[in-house]
C-alpha positions as CSV (number, residue, x, y, z in Angstrom):
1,X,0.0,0.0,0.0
2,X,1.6,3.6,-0.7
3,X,0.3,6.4,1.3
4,X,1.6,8.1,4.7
5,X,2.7,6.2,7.6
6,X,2.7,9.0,9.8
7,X,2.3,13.0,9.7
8,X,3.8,15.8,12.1
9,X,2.1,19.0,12.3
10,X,3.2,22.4,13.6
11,X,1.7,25.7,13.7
12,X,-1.7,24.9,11.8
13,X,-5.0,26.4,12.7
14,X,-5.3,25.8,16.1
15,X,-3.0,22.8,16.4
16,X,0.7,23.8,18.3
17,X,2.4,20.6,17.2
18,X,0.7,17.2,16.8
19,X,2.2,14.1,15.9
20,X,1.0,10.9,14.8
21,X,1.8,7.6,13.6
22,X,1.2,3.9,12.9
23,X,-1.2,5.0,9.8
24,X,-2.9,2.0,7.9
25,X,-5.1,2.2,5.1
26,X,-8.0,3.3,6.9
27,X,-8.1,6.0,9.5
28,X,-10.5,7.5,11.3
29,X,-10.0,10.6,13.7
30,X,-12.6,11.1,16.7
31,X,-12.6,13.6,19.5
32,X,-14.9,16.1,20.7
33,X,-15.6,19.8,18.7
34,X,-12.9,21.8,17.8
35,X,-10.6,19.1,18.9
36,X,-8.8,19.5,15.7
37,X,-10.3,16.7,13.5
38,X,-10.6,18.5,10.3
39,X,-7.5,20.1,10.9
40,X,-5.6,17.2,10.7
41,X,-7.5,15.8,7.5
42,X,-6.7,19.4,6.0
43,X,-3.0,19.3,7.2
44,X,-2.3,15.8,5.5
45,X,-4.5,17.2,2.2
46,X,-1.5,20.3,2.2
47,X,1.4,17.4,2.3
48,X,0.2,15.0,0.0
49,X,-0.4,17.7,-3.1
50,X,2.2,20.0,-1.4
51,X,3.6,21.7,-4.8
52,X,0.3,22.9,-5.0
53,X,-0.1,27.0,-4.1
54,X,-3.8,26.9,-4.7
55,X,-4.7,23.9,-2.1
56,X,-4.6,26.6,1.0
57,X,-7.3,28.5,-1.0
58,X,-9.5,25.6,-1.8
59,X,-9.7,24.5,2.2
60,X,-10.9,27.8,2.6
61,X,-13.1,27.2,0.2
62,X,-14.3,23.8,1.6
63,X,-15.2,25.7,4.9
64,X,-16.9,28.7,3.5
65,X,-18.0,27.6,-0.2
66,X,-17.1,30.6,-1.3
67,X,-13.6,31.3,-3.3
68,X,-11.9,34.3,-3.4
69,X,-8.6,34.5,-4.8
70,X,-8.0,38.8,-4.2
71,X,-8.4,37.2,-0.3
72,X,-5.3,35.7,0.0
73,X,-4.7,37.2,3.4
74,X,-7.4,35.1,4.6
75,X,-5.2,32.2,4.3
76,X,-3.7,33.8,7.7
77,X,-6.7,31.5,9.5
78,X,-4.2,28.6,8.9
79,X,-1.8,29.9,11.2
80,X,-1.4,28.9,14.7
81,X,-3.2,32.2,16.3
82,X,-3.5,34.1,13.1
83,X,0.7,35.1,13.6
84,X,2.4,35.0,10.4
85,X,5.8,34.3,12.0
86,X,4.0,31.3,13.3
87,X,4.8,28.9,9.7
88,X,2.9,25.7,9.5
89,X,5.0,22.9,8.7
90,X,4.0,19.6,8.1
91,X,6.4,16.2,7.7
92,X,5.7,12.7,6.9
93,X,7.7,9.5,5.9
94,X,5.9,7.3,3.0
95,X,5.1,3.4,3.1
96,X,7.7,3.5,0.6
97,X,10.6,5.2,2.9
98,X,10.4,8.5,1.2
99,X,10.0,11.5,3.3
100,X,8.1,15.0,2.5
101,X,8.2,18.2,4.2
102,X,6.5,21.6,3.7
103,X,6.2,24.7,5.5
104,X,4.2,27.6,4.6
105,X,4.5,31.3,4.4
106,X,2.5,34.2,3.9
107,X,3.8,38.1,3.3
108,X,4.0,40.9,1.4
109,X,5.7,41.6,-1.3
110,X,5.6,44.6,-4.4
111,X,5.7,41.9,-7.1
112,X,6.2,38.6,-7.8
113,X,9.2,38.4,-8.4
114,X,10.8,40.5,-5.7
115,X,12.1,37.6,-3.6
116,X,15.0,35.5,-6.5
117,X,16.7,34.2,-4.3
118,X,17.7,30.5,-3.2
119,X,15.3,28.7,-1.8
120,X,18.3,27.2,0.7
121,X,18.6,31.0,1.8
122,X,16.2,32.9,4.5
123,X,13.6,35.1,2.8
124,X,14.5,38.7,4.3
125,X,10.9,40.1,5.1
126,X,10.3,44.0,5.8
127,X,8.6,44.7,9.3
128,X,6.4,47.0,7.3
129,X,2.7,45.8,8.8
130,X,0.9,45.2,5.1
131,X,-2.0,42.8,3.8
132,X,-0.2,40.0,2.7
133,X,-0.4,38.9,-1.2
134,X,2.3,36.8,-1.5
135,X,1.7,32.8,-0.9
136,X,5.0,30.7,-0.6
137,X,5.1,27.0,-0.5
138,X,8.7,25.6,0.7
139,X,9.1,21.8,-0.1
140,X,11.4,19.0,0.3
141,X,11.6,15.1,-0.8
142,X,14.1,13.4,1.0
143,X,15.0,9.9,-0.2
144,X,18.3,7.6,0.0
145,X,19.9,9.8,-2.5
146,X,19.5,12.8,-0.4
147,X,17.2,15.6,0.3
148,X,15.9,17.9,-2.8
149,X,14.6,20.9,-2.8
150,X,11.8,23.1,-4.0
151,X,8.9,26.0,-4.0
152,X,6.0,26.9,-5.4
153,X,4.4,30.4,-4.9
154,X,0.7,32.5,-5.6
155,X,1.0,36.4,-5.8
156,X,-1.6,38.4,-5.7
157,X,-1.3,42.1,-7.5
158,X,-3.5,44.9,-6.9
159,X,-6.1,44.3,-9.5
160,X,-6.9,40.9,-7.6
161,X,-5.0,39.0,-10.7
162,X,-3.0,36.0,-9.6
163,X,0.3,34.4,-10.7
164,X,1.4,31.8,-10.0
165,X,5.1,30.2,-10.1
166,X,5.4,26.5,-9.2
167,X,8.2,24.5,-9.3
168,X,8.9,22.5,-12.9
169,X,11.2,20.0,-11.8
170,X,8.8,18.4,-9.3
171,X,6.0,15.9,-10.6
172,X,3.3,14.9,-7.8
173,X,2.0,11.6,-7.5
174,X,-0.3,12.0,-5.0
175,X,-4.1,13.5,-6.0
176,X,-6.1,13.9,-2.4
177,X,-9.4,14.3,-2.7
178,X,-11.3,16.0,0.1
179,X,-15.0,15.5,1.0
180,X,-16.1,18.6,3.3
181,X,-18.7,18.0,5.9
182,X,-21.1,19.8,3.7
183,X,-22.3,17.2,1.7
184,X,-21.5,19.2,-1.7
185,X,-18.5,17.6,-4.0
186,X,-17.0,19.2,-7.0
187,X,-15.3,16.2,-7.8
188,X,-18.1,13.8,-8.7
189,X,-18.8,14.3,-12.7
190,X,-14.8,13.7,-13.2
191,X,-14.8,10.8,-10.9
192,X,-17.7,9.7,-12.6
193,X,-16.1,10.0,-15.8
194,X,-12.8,8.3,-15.1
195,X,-15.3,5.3,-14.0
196,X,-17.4,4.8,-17.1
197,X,-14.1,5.4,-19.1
198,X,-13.0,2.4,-17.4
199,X,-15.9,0.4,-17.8
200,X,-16.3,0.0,-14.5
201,X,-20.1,1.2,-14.2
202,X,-21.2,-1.7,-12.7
203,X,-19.1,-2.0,-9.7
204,X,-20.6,1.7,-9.0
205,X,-24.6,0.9,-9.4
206,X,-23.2,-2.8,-7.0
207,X,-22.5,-0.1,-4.2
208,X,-25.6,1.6,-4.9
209,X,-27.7,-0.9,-4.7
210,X,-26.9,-1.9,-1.5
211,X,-27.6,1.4,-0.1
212,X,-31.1,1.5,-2.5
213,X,-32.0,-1.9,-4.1
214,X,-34.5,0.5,-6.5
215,X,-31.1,2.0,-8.3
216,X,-31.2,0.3,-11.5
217,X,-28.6,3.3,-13.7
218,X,-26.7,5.9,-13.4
219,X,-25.9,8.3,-16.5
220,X,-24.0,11.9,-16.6
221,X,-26.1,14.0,-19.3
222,X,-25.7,17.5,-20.2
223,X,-23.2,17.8,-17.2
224,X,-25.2,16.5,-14.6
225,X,-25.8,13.2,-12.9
226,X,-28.8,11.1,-13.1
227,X,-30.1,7.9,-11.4
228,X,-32.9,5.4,-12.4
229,X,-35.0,4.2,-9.8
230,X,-37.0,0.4,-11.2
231,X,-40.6,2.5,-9.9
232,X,-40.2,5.7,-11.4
233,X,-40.6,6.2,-15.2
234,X,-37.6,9.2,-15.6
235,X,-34.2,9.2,-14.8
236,X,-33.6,11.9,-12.1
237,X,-31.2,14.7,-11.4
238,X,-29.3,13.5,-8.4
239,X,-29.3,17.2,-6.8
240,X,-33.7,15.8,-6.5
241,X,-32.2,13.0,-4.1
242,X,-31.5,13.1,-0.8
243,X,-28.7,13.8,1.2
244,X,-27.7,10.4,2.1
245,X,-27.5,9.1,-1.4
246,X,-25.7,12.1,-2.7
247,X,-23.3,11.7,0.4
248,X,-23.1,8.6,-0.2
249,X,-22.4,8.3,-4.5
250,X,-19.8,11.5,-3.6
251,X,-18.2,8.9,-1.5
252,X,-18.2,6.1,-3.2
253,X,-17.0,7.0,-6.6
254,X,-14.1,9.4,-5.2
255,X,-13.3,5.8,-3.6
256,X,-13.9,4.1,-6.9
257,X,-11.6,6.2,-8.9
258,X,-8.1,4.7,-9.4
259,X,-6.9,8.3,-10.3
260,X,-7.4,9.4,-6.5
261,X,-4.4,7.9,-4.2
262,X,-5.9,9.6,-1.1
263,X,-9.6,10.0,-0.1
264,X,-10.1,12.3,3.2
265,X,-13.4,12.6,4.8
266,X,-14.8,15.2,7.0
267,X,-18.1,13.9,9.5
268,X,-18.7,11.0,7.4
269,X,-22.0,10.4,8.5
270,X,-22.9,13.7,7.6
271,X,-26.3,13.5,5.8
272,X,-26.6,9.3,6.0
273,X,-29.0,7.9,7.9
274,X,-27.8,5.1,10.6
275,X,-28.9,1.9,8.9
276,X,-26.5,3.3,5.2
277,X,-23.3,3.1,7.9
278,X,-22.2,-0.2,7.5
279,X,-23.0,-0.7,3.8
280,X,-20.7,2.6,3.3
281,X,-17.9,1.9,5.9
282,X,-18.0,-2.1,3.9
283,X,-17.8,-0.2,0.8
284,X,-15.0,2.1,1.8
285,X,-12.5,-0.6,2.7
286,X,-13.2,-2.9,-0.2
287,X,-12.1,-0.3,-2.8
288,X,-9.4,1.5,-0.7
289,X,-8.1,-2.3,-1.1
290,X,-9.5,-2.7,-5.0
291,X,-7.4,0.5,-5.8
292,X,-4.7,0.4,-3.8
293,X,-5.2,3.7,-1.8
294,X,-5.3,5.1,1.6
295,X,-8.2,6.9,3.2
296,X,-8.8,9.6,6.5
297,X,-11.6,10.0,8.0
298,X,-13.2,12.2,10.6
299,X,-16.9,11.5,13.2
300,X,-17.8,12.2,16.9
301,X,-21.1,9.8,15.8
302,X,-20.9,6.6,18.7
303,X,-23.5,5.1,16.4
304,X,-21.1,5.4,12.7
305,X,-18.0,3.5,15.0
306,X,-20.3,0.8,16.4
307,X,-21.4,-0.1,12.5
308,X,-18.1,0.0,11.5
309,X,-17.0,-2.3,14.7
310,X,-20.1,-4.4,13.2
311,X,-18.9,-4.2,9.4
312,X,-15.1,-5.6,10.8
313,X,-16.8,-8.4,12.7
314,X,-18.2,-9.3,9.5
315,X,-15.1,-9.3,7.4
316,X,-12.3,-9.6,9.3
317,X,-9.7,-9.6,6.5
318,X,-10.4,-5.8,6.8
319,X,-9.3,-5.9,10.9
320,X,-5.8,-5.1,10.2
321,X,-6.2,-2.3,7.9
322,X,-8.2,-0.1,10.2
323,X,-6.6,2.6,12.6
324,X,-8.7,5.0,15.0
325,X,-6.9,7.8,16.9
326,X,-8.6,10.3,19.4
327,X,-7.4,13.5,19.1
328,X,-7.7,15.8,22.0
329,X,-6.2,19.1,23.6
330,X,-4.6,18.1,26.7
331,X,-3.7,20.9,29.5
332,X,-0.5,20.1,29.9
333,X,0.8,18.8,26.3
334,X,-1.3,20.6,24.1
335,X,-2.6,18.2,20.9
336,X,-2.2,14.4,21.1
337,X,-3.3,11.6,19.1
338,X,-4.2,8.2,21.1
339,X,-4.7,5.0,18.9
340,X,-6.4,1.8,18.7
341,X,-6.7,-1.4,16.9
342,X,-9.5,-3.2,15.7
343,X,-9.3,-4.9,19.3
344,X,-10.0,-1.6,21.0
345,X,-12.6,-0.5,18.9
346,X,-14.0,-3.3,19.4
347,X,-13.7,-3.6,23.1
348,X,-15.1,-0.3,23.1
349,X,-18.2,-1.6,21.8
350,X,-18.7,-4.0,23.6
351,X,-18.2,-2.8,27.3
352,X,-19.8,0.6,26.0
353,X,-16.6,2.6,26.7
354,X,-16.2,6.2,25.3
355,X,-13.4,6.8,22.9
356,X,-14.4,10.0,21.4
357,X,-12.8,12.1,24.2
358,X,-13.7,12.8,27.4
359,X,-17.2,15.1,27.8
């Protein structure tokens, strides 16, 4: 399996520095509110597409629905108590060995292309208090060989028109996809589209079906999705569905999609109703496995960990695979991550023991 076998956050949002490690191929994050759940999802989004300048824009995006590139300075909500000086970093080292770090920076500068220098020598900023318009992504891959690296940048000008420099000799092979708590996905026509390119239609309407045995087709026309239902004459616009089965064919064909090496997933039961848990979290693990790819999810539902306790029970070649860490903001060392196995998840269960946080 390729993917993240651990991930070290500092200075993001409202996390200090957080570490954790032991991934597997799925993991899901619990804790209590504004424990930092969907900070971490967002933090290992920014490292796995981390030549990326647009990605810091498009989380605030996911949290607002509303994009506005002239706002860069907005991107100052993903530092650790909105101080610049305070640069998130992030580190991880890959199933494969590999190692990735980036660190982030936001500032002012006249024009793009007043800061030339080497990327191996401190940026000189002014103390000048100005709205900041200048993004700066700071990158390195480390392997055997040695460490490389490289940067990536977004400037802003006055008339609100972006440029963007971004590094040539570095080729990504990661492609996150992010599912906000919101229910809404941009990503579903092209994940859609990848599928029926494939051929692989009918191992998308096998999901569906479990989740409504009515589902009988599923067609993109004039750029939007349909489903047929066996009791009603017309195909229908999936925005006339409900949440759940929008939630859940969002989910399910991001999952499909061999092009996506990383699906993260914010309140996954979001919009569901209890008895679609299993059938999704059963879904979930057998195409991260089909595709090869790992998956992060967040919930505080007692009910969503019980199904998928329920789900392992049922098929317990997917035991190993699963991780669950509780993320909580201690008084004395700030963030930390606790984990557990399949056997404490299920113990959990069964003895009706809280591992969501403490209330």
């Amino acid at each position: 399996m390729e993917g993240f076998k651990n991930i070290d956050i500092k200075n993001f949002r409202g996390i200090k520095h957080l570490s954790i490690d032991d991934f597997s191929r799925v993991n899901v994050f619990l804790g209590q509110n504004n424990s930092g759940k969907s900070s971490v999802l967002e933090a290992i989004f920014l490292l796995a597409g981390m030549s990326n300048p647009d990605l810091p824009l498009s989380l605030n995006k996911a949290r607002t629905r509303i994009f506005r590139i002239a706002y860069l300075q907005e991107v100052r909500y993903q530092f650790y108590n909105l101080n610049l000086k305070n640069t998130p970093e992030f580190s991880s080292q890959q199933m494969d060995g590999v190692s990735r770090h980036l660190q982030m920076r936001l500032f002012h500068t006249e024009t793009a292309d007043d800061y030339t220098q080497s990327i191996d020598e401190p940026l000189i900023l002014t103390e000048t208090v100005r709205m900041p318009n200048t993004l700066e992504l700071l990158f390195d891959i480390t392997t055997a060989n040695g460490t490389k690296h490289f940067r990536s940048s977004l400037f802003v000008n006055q008339s609100d028109a972006a440029s963007r420099q971004e590094s040539k000799e570095y080729i990504e092979k990661n492609y996150a996809v992010l599912f906000s708590a919101d229910l809404l996905s941009s990503n579903l026509t092209n994940d859609l589209s990848e599928l029926f390119k494939r051929k692989q239609k009918n191992i998308l309407l096998e999901h569906l079906q479990k989740f409504d045995p009515r589902i009988n087709a599923i067609e993109i026309l004039n750029n939007d999705v349909y489903i047929g239902f066996d009791d009603i004459k017309e195909m229908l616009p999936v925005s006339m569905s409900g949440d759940g089965l929008r939630r859940y064919l969002n989910i399910i064909a991001g999952s499909a999609n061999p092009g996506n090496t990383m699906i993260l997933i914010d309140e996954i039961d979001n919009g569901l109703h209890y008895s679609a848990y299993k059938k999704l979290w059963e879904a979930i693990f057998a195409l991260a496995a089909a595709t090869n790819k790992q998956v992060f999810i967040t919930t505080h539902s007692k009910e969503t960990l019980c199904s998928l306790n329920g789900m392992l029970e049922e098929h317990p070649e997917y035991q190993q695979d699963m991780r669950l860490y509780t993320i909580a903001k201690t008084l004395k060392k700030g963030h930390q991550a606790y984990k557990y196995t399949y056997e404490g998840l299920s113990g959990a269960c069964e003895n009706n023991v809280e591992l969501r946080g403490m209330a």
